[in-house]
C-alpha positions in Angstrom: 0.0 0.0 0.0 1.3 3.7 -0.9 1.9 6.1 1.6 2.0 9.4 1.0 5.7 11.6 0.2 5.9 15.2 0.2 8.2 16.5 -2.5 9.5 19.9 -2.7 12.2 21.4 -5.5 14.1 24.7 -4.2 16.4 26.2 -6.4 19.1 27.3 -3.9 19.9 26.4 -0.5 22.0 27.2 2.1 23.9 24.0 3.2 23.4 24.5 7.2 19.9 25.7 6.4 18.9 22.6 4.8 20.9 20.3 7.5 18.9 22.4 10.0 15.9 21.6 8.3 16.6 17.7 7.8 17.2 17.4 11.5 14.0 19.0 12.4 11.8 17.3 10.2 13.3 13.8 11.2 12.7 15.4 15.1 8.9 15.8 14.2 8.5 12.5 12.7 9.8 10.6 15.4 7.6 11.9 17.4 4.7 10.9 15.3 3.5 14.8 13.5 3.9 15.8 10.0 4.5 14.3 6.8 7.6 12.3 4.8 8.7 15.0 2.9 11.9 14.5 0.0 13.8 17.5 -0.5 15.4 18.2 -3.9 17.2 21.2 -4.1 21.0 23.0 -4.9 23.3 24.0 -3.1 25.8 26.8 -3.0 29.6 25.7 -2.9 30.2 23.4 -0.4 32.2 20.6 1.1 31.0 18.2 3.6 33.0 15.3 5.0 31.4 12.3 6.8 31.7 9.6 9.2 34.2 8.5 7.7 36.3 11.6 8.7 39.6 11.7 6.8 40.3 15.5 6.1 43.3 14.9 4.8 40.9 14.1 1.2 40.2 18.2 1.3 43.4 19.8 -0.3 42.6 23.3 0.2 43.6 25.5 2.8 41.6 27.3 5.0 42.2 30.9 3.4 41.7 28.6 -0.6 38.3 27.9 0.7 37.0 31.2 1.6 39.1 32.4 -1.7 36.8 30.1 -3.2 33.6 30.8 -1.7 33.6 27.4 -0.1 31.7 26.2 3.0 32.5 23.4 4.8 30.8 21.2 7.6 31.6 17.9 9.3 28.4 16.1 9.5 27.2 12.8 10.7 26.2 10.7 7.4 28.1 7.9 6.2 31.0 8.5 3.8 33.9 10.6 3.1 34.2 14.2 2.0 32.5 15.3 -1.1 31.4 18.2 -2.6 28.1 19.6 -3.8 27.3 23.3 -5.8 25.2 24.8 -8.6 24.4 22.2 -11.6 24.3 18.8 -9.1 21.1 17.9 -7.9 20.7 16.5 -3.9 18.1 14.6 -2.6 17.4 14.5 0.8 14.5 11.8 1.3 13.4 12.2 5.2 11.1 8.8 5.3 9.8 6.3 8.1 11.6 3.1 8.3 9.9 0.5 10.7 12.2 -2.1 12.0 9.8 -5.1 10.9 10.5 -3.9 7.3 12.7 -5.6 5.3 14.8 -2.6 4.1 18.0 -2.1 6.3 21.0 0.3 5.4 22.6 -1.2 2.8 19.5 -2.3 0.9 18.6 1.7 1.6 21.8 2.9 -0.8 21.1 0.2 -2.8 18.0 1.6 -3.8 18.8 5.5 -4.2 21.4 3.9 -6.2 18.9 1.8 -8.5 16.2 5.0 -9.0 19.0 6.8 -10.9 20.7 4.0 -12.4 16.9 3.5 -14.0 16.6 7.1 -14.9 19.9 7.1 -16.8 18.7 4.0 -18.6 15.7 5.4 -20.3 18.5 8.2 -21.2 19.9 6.1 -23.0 23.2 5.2 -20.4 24.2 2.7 -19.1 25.4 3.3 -15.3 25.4 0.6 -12.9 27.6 0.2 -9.3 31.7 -0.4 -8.9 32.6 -3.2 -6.5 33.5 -2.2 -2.9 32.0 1.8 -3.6 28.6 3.4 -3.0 27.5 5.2 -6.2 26.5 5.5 -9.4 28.7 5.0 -11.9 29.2 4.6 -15.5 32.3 3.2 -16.4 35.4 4.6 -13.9 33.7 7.7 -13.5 30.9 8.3 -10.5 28.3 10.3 -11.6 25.8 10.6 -8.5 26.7 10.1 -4.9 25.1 8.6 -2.1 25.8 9.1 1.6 22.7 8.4 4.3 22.0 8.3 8.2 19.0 5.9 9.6 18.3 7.9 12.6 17.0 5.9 15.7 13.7 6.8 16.7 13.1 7.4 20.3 9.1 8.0 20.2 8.3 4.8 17.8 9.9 1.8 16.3 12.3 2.0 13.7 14.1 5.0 11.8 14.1 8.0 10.0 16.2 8.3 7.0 18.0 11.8 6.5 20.9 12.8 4.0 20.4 11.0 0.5 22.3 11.6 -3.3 24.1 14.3 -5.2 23.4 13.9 -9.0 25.7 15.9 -11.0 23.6 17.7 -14.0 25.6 19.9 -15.6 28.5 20.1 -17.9 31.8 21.1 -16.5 31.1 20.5 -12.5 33.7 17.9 -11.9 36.1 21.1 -12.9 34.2 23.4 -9.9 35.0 22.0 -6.4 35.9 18.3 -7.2 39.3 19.7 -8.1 40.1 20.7 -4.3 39.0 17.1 -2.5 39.9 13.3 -3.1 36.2 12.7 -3.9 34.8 10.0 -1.5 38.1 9.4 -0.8 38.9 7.8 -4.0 41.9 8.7 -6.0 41.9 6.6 -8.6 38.7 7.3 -10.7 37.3 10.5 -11.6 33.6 12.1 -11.5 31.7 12.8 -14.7 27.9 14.5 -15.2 24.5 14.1 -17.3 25.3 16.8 -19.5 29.2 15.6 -20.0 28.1 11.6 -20.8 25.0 12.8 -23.0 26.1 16.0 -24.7 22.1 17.3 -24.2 21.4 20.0 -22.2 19.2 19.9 -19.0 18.4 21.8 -15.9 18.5 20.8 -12.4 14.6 21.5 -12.0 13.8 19.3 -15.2 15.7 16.2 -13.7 14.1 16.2 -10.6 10.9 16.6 -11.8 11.3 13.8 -14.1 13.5 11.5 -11.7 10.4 11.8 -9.2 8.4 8.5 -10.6 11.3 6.3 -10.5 11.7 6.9 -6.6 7.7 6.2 -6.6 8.7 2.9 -8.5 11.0 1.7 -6.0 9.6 2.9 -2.9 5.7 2.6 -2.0 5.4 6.3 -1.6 1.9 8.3 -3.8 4.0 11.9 -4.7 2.3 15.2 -3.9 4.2 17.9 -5.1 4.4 21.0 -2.3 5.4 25.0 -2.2 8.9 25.7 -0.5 6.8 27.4 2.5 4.8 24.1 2.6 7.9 22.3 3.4 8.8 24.2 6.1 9.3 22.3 9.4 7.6 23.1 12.5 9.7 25.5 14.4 
């Protein structure tokens, strides 16, 4: 049976704003008020480097970053540092996982990983996964990232998801901030984008309108499309 998902797009979002946001709509969920929500959106320049916590993979300086116009936050998802910016769309799905279902972590990333391996197919790519890495991939190059946190609940069983993917879009952003970090930690392949593999143009907006139904294929969720302000979590 679906349940019903929330789905907002926002052009442009702060990267604390929208951390701050996650954590309170997985706060309000636990405790049993409001809806799933999925947020796709952009962010400004940033780096953020997870659980894995290797800093050494960021090869800027301090004074390089705010040359650069680059924020950077230490946050508690899985993975290593990676960077997101204008022309990459991020997904953050905030959903309700109960422990008596069947989907645990890695099954999770395997499934973010499937919805967009699916879109790129009916683009006409084929992407798939590379042993022993999260991603998607298509060949040596990763084109979409995926780092995620099942948060305990403390009002009701199970979890809620928060964090999600980073699809890059446009042509030319594995030469913005990729160039300053050891993406995920790996040295030895490089990063590639929609636009680069295709040679079509697209916006961020039009992918994540259109990559909307393939999450709704995978996961049981009936979409209703909301306004920015409806999205907004309870204060």
């Amino acid at each position: 049976m679906s349940k019903p998902l929330d789905v907002v797009y926002i052009p442009m979002l702060d990267y604390e704003e929208a951390w701050n946001r996650q954590k309170a709509i997985v706060q309000q969920l636990d405790e049993g008020e409001g809806a799933e929500q999925m947020l796709l959106l952009q962010h400004p320049p940033t780096y953020t480097i997870g659980s894995q916590n290797h800093p050494e993979h960021l090869l800027l300086s301090e004074d390089e970053l705010r040359e650069q116009g680059i924020s950077l936050f230490q946050i508690d998802r899985g993975g290593d540092i990676t960077y997101h910016g204008p022309g990459q769309l991020v997904g953050y799905p905030l959903l309700v996982l109960g422990r008596d279902e069947a989907l645990d972590l890695h099954g999770y990333l395997r499934c973010l990983e499937q919805m967009i391996i699916d879109y790129l197919a009916d683009q006409g790519i084929e992407a798939g996964r590379k042993e022993a890495y999260t991603g998607v991939w298509i060949g040596d190059l990763k084109i979409a990232a995926i780092g995620v946190k099942f948060n305990r609940c403390k009002h009701r069983r199970g979890f809620v998801t928060s964090h999600g993917f980073a699809f890059n879009i446009t042509s030319g952003i594995q030469h913005a901030g990729f160039q300053g970090i050891v993406p995920c930690g790996i040295e030895q392949y490089g990063v590639t984008s929609l636009e680069d593999i295709t040679g079509k143009t697209y916006t961020v907006e039009q992918v994540a309108q259109e990559i909307v139904p393939y999450f709704s294929r995978i996961f049981p969720y009936e979409i209703t499309w909301i306004t920015e302000k409806e999205a907004l979590p309870r204060l």
